[in-house]
C-alpha positions as CSV (number, residue, x, y, z in Angstrom):
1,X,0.0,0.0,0.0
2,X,1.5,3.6,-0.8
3,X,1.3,5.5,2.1
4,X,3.7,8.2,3.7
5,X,6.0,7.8,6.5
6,X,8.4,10.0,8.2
7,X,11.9,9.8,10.2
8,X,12.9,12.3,12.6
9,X,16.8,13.8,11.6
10,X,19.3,12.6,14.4
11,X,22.1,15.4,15.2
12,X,24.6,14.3,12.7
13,X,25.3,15.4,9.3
14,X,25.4,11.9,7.9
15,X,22.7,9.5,8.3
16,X,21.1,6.3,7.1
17,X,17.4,5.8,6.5
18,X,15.9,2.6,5.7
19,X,12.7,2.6,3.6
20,X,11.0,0.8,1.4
21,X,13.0,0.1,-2.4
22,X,11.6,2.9,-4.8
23,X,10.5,5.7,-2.0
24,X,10.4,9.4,-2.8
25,X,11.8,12.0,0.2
26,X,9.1,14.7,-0.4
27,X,10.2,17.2,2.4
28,X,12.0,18.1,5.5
29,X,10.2,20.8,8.2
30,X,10.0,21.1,11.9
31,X,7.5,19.4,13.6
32,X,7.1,20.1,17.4
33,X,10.6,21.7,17.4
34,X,12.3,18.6,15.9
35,X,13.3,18.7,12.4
36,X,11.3,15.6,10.5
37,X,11.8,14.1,6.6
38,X,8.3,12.5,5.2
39,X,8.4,10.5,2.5
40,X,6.1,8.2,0.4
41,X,6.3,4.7,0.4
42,X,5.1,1.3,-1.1
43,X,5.4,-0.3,2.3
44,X,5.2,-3.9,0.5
45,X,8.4,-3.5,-1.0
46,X,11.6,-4.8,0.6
47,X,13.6,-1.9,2.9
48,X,17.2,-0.4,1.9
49,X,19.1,1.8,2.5
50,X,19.3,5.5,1.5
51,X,22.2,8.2,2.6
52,X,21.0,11.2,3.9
53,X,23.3,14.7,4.5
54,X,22.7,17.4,6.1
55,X,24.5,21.0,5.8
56,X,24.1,24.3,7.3
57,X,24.2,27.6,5.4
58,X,27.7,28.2,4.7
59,X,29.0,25.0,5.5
60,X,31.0,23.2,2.6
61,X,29.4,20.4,0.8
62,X,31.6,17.5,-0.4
63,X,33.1,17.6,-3.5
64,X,33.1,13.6,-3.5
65,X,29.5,12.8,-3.6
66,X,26.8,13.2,-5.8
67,X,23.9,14.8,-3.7
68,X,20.3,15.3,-4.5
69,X,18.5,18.0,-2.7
70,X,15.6,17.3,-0.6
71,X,14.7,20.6,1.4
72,X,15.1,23.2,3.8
73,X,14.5,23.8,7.2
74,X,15.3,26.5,10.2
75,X,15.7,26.0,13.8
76,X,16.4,28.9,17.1
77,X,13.7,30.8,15.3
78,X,15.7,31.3,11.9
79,X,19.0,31.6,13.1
80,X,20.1,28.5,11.6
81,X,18.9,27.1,8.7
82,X,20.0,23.4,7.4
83,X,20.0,22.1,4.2
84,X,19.2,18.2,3.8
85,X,20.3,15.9,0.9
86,X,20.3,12.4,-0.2
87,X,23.6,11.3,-1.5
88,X,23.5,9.3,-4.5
89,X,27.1,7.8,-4.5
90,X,27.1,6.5,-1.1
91,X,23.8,4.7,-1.9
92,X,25.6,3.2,-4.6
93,X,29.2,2.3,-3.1
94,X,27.8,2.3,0.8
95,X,31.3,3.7,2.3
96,X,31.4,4.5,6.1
97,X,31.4,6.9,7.8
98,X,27.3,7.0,8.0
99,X,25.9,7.4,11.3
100,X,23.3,4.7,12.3
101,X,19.9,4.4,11.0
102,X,17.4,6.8,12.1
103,X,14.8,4.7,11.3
104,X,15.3,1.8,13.4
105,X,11.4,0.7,14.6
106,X,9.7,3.0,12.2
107,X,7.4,0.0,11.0
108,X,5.7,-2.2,12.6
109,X,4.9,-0.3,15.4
110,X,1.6,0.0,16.6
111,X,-0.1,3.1,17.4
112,X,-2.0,3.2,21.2
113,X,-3.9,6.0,20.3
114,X,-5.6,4.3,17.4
115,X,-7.8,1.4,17.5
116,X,-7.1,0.3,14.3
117,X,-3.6,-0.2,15.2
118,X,-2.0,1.2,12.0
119,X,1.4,1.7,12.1
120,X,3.0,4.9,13.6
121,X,5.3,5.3,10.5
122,X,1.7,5.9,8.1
123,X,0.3,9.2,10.7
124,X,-1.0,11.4,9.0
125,X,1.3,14.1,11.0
């Protein structure tokens, strides 16, 4: 079934997000003061592995990787605003030094606060 799912973005600049082969990252905001990527799914498809970065304005990007913008977001109000990317080369070569994945129990995880027990990873938040 195609539904969306989202991952909240762990402090790091590098990180891994597992999701379903063939998912689209549509966009990266705040939610509730933590910065959050949704993205759409066909949650019947086996999971991988997909390299995310994040940058701040000003910061340097790396010459060695071929990076695929996803959005923007700002934190402290506007002071800083981050830039967040998937990288396309390390999806294909899968090279350290990623940090671990921030999607570890996104599926399967069943909402309390729903009695239809649908997953927490398909809220419509």
């Amino acid at each position: 079934m195609r539904t969306i799912w989202k991952a909240k973005l762990a402090p790091n600049d590098r990180m891994v997000v597992k999701v379903p082969r063939e998912s689209v990252f549509l966009t990266v905001q705040m939610q509730q003061g933590i910065p959050v990527v949704w993205f759409e799914v066909e949650d019947t498809l086996p999971l991988e592995e997909r390299y995310l970065y994040l940058a701040g304005t000003g910061c340097g990007l790396p010459e060695d990787e071929h990076l695929s913008y996803i959005g923007t977001f700002q934190t402290e109000g506007g002071h800083l605003v981050y830039h967040l990317f998937e990288s396309l080369h390390m999806k294909e070569h899968k090279q350290s030094p990623w940090q671990e994945d921030i999607t570890k129990g996104l599926k399967k995880k069943p909402r309390k606060d729903k009695p239809d027990g649908k997953d927490e990873a398909s809220s419509n938040t």
